[in-house]
C-alpha positions in Angstrom: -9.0 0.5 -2.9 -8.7 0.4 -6.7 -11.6 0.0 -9.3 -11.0 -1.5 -12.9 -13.1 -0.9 -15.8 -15.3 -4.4 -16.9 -13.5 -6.1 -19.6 -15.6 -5.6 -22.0 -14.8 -2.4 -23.0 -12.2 -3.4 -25.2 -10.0 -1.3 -27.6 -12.6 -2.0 -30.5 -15.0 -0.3 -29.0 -12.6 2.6 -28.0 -11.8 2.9 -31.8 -15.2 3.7 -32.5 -14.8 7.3 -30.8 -11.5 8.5 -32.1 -13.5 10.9 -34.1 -16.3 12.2 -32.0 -18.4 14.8 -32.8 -17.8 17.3 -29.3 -21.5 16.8 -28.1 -21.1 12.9 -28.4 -17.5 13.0 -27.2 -18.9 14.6 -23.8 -21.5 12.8 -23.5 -19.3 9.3 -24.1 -16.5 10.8 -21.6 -19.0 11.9 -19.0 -21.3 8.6 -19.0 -18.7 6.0 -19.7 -15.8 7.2 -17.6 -18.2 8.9 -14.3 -21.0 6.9 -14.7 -19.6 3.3 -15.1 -16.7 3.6 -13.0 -17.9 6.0 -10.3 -21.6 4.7 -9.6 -21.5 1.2 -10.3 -18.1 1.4 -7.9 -20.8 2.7 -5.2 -23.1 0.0 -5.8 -21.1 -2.6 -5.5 -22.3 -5.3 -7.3 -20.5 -7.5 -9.3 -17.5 -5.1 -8.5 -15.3 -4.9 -5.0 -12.9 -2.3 -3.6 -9.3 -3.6 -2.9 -6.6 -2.7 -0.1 -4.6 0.4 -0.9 -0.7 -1.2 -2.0 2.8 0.3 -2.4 5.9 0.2 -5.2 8.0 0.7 -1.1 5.8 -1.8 0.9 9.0 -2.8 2.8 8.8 0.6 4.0 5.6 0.4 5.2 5.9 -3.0 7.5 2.6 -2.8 9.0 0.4 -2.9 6.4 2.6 -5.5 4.6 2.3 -7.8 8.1 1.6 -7.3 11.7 4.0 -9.3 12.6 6.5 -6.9 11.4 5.4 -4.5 14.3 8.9 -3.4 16.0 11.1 -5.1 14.2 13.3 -2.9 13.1 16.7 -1.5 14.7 15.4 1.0 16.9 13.1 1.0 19.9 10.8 3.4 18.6 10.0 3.7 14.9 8.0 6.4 12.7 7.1 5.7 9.3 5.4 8.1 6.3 4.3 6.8 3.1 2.6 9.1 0.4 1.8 7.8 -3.2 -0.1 9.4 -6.5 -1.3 7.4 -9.0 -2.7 7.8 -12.8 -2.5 11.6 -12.0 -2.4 12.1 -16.1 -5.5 10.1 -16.7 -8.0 11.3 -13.8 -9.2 14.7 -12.9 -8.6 13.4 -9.2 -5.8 10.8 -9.0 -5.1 8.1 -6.4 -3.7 9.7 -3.5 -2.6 7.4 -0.5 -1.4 8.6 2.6 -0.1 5.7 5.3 1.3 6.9 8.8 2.8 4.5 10.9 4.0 4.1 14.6 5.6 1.4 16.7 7.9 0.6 19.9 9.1 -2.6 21.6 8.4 -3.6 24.9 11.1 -5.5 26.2 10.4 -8.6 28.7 12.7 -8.7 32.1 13.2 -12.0 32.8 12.9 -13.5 29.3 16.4 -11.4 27.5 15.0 -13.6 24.1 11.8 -12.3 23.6 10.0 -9.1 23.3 6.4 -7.5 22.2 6.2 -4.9 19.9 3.0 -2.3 19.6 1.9 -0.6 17.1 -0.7 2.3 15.6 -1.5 3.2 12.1 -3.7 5.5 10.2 -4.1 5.4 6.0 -6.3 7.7 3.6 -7.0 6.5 0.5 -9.1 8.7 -2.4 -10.0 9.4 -5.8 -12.5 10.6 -8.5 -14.3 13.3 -9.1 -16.9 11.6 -6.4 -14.6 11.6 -3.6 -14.6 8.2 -2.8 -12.5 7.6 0.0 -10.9 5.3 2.9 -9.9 6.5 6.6 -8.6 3.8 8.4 -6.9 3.4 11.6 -5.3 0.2 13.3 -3.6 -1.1 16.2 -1.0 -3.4 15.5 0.8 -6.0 18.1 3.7 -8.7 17.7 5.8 -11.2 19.5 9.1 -12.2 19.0 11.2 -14.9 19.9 14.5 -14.9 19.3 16.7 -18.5 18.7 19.5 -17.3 18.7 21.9 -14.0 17.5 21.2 -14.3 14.4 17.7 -16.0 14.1 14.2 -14.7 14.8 10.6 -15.4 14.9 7.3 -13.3 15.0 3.9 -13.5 15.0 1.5 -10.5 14.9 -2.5 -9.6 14.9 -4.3 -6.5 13.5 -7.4 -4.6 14.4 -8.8 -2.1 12.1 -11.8 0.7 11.8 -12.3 1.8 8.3 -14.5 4.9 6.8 -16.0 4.7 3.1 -17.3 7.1 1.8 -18.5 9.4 -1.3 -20.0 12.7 -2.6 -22.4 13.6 -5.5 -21.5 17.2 -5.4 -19.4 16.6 -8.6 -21.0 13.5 -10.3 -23.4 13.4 -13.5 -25.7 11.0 -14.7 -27.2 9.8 -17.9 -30.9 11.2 -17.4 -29.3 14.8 -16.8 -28.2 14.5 -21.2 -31.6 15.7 -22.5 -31.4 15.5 -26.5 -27.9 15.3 -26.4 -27.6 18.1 -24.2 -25.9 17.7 -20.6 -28.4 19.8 -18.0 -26.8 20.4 -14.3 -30.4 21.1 -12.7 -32.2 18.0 -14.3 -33.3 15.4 -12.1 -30.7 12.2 -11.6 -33.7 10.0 -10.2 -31.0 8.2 -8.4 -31.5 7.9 -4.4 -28.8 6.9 -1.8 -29.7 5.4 1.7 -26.1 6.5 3.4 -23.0 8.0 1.6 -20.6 6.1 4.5 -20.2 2.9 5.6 -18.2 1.8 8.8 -16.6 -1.6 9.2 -13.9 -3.4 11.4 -11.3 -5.7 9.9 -8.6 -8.0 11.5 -5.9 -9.3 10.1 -2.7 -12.0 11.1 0.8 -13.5 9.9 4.1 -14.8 11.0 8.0 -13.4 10.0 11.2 -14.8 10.3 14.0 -12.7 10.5 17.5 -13.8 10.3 20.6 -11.6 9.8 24.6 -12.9 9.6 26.4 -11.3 13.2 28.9 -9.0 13.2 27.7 -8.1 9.2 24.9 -6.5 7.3 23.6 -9.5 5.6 19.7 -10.4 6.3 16.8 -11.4 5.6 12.9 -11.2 6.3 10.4 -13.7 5.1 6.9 -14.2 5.8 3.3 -14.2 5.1 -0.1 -12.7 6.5 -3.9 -12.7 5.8 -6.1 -9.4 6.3 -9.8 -9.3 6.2 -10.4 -12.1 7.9 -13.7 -11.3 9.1 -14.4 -10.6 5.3 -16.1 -7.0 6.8 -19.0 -5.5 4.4 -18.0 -2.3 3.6 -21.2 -1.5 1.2 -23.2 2.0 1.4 -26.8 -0.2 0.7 -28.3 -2.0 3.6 -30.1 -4.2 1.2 -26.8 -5.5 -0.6 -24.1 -6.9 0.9 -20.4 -5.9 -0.3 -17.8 -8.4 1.3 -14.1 -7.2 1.1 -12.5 -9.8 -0.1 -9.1 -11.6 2.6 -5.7 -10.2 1.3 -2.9 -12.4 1.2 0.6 -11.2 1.4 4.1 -13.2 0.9 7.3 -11.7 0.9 10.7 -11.7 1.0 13.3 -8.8 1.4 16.9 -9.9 1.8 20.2 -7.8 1.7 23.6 -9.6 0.6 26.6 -7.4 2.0 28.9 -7.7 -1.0 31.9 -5.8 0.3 32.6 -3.5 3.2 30.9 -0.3 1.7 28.4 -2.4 -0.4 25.5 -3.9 -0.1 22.7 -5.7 -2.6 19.4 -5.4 -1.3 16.7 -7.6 -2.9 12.9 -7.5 -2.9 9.8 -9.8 -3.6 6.0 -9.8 -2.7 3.1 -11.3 -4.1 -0.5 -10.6 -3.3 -3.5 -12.2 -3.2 -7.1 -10.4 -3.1 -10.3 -12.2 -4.5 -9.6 -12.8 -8.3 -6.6 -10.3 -8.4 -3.2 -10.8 -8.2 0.0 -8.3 -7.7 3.6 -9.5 -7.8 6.5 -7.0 -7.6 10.0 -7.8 -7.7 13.1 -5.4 -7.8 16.4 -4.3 -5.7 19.6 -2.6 -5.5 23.0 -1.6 -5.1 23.6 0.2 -1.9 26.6 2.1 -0.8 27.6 2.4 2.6 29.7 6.3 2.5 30.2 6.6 6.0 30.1 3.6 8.6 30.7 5.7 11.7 28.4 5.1 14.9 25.7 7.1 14.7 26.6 9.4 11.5 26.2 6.2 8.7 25.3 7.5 5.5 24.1 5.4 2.7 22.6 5.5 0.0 21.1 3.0 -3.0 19.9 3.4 -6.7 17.6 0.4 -8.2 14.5 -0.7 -9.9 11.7 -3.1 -9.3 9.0 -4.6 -11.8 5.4 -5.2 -11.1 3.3 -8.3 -13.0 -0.3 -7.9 -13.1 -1.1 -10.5 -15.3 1.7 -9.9 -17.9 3.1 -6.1 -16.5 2.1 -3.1 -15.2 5.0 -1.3 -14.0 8.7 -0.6 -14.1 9.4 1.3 -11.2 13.1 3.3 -10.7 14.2 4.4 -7.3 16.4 5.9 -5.1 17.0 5.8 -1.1 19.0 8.0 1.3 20.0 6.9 4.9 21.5 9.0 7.7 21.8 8.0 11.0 18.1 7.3 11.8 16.8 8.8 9.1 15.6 7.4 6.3 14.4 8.8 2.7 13.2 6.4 0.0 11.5 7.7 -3.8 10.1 6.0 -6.8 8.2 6.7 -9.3 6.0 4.2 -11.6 6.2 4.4 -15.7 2.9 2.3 -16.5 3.2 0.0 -19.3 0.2 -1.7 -19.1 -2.6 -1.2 -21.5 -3.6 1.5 -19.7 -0.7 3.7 -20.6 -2.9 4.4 -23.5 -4.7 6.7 -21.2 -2.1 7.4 -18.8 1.1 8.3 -21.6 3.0 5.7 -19.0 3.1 7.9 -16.2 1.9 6.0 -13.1 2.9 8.0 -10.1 5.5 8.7 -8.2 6.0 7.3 -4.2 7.8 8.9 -1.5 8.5 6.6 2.0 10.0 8.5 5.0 11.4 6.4 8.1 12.5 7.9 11.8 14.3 5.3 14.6 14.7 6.2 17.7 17.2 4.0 19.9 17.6 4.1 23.8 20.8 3.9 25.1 20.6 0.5 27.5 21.6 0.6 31.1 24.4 -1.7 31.9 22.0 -4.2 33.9 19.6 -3.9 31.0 22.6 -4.7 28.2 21.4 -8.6 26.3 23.6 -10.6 25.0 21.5 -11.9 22.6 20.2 -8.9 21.0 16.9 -9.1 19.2 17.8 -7.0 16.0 
């Protein structure tokens, strides 16, 4: 969910206020900034919401594509994700939460194919008018594997979202009476429902391939959410479609050496007239290679287009054993960092795998991942 200013409020018109008298500048920061972002975000007119997104969206596989559900290494996987964004610019900043759980369900008689199951839950908010997103999904895939080394998915998504909003902190132009800002004045604004419910589902298809006996991989695919194009708006007399996302990705890792790896990253997505690509990776070093005590860990960068650039995005990832730790933190260098001195926000992904030991009539041969 992200809102953007219309584009007509250019820097010319900025430069007309770097002076303010105090009374105007409140009245220009109060109107312009809560008035035209916040309310005519509610109404929902020529303006739509957009899915919440991630710098670390490889580590957060089920909002990137269903059909990444359970495939992974482990037979049970836990995932965190927690991101703040524009914290410098906003009284109340972005603030994403994503939680994420999934397990495969391994088929008897077929040793080359499993189903994986899945369960998330996201919060997204901001604004001094609390606008917000609760969501929660269910998540399921199949897989087919080719080979050792070659494997196909496909995965579907249900989803119930809450959106919703408070006045308790919001002004409006008819409370300035002769240039005077009145909290008890009348806002002569009136608002059927302050939350709107709607269902979403969502699709796509991943290959996964890896190199045996090595750590070279790679995972491509694509996926569409929204499909149902739900309306999420708070007015029953106006309709608000979300707009169908569009993802495409690609996250391969090249072992280079026995302790080295280089692990590479690309994504592109698509959501009514809006575009994000973000491209990046990494050197990763493999300390310790011992069974279950492996320690890694990988320094990098990625880069974000939005039309020319928004972001350059440093990071750094830790992995023990089943745990895994992964941080970055956005510098904005869009025209925005005007208002945000380029600090964007920083990111913080936390991942937990969980893998059964296999009974000797249960061992496969061809081993899915």
């Amino acid at each position: 969910m992200r809102y953007h200013l219309p584009k007509n409020l250019s820097r010319n018109r900025l430069k007309n206020f770097t002076q303010p008298e105090p009374i105007l500048k409140r009245i220009y920061m109060n109107t312009l900034m809560r008035l035209c972002v916040g309310l005519l975000a509610f109404y929902a007119w020529p303006l739509f919401s957009q899915d919440i997104h991630f710098s670390q969206y490889y580590h957060a596989p089920q909002h990137i594509n269903p059909a990444l559900t359970a495939i992974n290494p482990g037979d049970i996987s836990f995932t965190g994700n927690y991101r703040s964004q524009w914290k410098s610019a906003l009284d109340k900043p972005y603030t994403t939460a994503f939680v994420s759980a999934d397990k495969k369900f391994y088929l008897r008689k077929k040793d080359n194919q499993l189903i994986g199951g899945g369960l998330m839950i996201y919060y997204d908010g901001a604004g001094n008018a609390n606008l917000n997103v609760a969501q929660i999904g269910l998540s399921g895939s199949y897989a087919i594997a080719f080979d050792r080394e070659n494997v196909v998915s496909f995965g579907l998504q249900a989803t119930l979202s809450q959106r919703s909003f408070s006045l308790d902190r919001l002004s409006f132009d008819r409370q300035y009476i002769d240039g005077t800002f009145d909290p008890d004045a009348p806002t002569f604004e009136s608002f059927q429902d302050m939350r709107s419910y709607f269902p979403s589902v969502g699709a796509g298809f991943n290959f996964h391939g890896k190199q045996y006996n090595k750590r070279t991989r790679l995972d491509i695919g694509a996926a569409a959410f929204n499909l149902n194009r739900p309306d999420q708006s708070f007015r029953d007399d106006v309709a608000s479609r979300l707009p169908m996302r569009f993802t495409l990705y690609m996250t391969p890792t090249i072992q280079l050496a026995k302790h080295l790896d280089l692990a590479l990253s690309g994504s592109a997505q698509f959501q009514g007239s809006y575009v994000e690509a973000l491209g990046g990776g990494g050197l990763r070093i493999h300390v310790s290679l011992k069974r279950a005590r492996e320690l890694a860990f990988q320094l990098g960068a990625a880069y974000r287009f939005n039309s020319l650039g928004d972001a350059i995005i440093p990071g750094i990832e830790f992995q023990y054993s089943s745990f895994l730790v992964g941080f970055t933190y956005d510098i904005n260098i869009s025209e925005f960092q005007a208002a945000t001195n380029r600090y964007g926000g920083p990111e913080l992904a936390v991942r937990y795998l969980i893998t059964h030991v296999k009974n000797l009539d249960q061992f496969r041969i061809c081993r899915l991942f």
